[in-house]
C-alpha positions as CSV (number, residue, x, y, z in Angstrom):
1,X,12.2,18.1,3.5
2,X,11.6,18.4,-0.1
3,X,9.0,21.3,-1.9
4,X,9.3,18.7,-4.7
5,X,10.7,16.1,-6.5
6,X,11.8,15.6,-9.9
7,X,9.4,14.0,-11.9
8,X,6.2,14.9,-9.7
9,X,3.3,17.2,-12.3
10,X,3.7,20.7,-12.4
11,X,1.1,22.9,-11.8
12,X,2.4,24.9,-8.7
13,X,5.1,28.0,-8.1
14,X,6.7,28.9,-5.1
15,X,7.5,32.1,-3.8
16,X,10.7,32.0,-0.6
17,X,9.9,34.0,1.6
18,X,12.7,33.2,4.3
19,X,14.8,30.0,4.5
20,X,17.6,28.3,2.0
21,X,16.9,25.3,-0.3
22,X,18.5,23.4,-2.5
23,X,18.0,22.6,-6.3
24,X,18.7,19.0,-7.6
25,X,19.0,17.9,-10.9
26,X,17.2,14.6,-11.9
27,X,20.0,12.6,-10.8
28,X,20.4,14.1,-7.3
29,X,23.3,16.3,-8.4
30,X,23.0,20.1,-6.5
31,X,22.4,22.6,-9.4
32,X,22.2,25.7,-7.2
33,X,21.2,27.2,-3.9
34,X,17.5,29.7,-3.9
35,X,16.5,31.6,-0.8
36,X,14.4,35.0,0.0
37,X,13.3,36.9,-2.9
38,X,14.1,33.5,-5.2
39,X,11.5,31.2,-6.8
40,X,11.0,27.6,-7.6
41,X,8.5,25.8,-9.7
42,X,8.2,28.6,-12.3
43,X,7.8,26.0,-15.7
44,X,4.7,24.8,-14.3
45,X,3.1,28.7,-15.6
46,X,4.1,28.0,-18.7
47,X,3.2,24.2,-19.7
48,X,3.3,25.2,-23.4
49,X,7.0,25.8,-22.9
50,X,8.2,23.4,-20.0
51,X,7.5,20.0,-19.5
52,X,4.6,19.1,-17.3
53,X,6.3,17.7,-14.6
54,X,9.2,18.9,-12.4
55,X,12.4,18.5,-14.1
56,X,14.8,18.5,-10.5
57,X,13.9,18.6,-6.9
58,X,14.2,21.2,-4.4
59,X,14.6,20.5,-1.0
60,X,14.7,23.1,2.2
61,X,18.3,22.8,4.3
62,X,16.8,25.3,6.6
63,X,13.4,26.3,8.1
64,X,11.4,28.3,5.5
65,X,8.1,30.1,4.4
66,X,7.1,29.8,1.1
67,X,4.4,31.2,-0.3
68,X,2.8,28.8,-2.9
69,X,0.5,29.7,-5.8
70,X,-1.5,27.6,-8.0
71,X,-1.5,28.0,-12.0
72,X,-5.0,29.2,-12.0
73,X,-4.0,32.0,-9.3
74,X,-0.8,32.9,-11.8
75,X,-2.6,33.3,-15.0
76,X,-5.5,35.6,-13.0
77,X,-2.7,37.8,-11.8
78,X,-0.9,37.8,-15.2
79,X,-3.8,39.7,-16.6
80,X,-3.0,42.7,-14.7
81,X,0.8,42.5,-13.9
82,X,2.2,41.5,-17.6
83,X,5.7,42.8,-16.3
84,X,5.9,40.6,-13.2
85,X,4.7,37.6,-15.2
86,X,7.8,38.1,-18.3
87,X,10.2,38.5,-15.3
88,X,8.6,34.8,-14.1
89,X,9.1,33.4,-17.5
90,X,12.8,34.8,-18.2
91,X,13.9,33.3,-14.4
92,X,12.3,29.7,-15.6
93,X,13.9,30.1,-19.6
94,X,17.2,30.6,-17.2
95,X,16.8,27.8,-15.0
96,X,15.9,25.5,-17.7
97,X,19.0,26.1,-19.7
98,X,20.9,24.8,-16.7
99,X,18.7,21.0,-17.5
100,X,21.0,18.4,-18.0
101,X,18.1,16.6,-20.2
102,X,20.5,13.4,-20.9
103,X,20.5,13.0,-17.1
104,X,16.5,13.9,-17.3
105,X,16.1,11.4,-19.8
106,X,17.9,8.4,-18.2
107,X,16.0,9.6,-15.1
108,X,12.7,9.2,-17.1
109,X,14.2,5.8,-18.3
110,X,14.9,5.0,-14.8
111,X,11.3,5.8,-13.6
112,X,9.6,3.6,-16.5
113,X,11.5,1.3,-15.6
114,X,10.9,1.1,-11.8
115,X,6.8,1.6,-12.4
116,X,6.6,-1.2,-15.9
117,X,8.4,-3.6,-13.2
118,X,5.7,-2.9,-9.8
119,X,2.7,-3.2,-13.0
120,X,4.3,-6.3,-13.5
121,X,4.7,-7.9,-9.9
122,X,1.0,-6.5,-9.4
123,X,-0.4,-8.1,-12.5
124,X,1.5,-11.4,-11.4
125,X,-0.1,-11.2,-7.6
126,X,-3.2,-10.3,-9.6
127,X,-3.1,-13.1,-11.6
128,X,-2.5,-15.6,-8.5
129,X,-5.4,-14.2,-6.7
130,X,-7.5,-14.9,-9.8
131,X,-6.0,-18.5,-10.2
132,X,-6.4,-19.1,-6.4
133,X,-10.1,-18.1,-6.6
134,X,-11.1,-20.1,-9.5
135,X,-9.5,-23.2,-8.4
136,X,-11.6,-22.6,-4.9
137,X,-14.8,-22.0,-7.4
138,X,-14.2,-25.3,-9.2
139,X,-13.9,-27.1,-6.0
140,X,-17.1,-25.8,-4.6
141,X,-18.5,-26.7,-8.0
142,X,-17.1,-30.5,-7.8
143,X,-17.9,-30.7,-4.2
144,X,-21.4,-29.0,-4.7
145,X,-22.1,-31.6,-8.1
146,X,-21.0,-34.9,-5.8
147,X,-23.2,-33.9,-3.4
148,X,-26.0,-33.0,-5.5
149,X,-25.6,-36.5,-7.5
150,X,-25.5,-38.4,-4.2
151,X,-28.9,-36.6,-3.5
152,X,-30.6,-37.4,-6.7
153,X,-32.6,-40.2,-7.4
154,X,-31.2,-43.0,-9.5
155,X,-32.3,-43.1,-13.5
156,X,-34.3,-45.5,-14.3
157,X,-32.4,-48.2,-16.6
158,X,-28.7,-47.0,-15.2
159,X,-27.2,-45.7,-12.8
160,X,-25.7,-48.4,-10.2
């Protein structure tokens, strides 16, 4: 089961509590192994640093608890433990340097890709389901305009 994926926003941290899990890069190559004691998620603290989306995916091989906390939560906390919160940023400046960003970027690629071509097949069944309605409209309308000539009374002078 995966705690994330690459390319899902950031705004969570996990603390492992117990468990083993692994870390992905973009491409679905295994970085590194975290477990008790070990964090994941720790860029999303710092958005002015780190992108604001998950750069790899972590996923449990093992039953775990994980302790999750929110940005919000993280920069409450920061106020009063400055130390725990430099340690934080010095794991996620380490596990960024080990980004393969020419693998992040074709994954990026990739994903615009995959979501340009499903805006594309919905904008085409879009536009068919607009087609198909009209062309049911202007049949009502022709039916509706035959049947109101036919109950009309004839002009005077035309009309045969």
């Amino acid at each position: 089961q995966y705690l994330f994926k690459a390319f899902e926003p950031a705004s969570d941290m996990f603390f492992v509590q117990s468990g083993e899990l692994e870390v992905y890069n973009s491409q679905g190559h295994l970085l590194y192994t975290i477990g008790a004691g070990d964090i994941a998620g720790e860029e999303a603290m710092f958005p002015e640093n780190y992108a604001p989306f998950r750069m790899c995916s972590v996923r449990a091989t093992s039953a775990c608890e994980i302790l999750e906390m929110s940005f919000e939560n993280f920069h409450e906390i920061k106020l009063h433990f400055l130390d725990l919160a430099e340690s934080i940023k010095a794991v996620a400046a380490f596990h960024w340097s080990l980004i393969d960003f020419e693998a992040v970027k074709k994954g990026l690629s990739e994903l615009s890709a995959k979501r340009c071509k499903s805006l594309e097949h919905a904008h085409a069944k879009q536009r068919t389901q607009i087609m198909r309605r009209t062309k049911r409209r202007l049949e009502r309308l022709k039916l509706e305009g035959v049947s109101q000539a036919s109950k009309s009374p004839p002009r005077p002078g035309g009309d045969y």
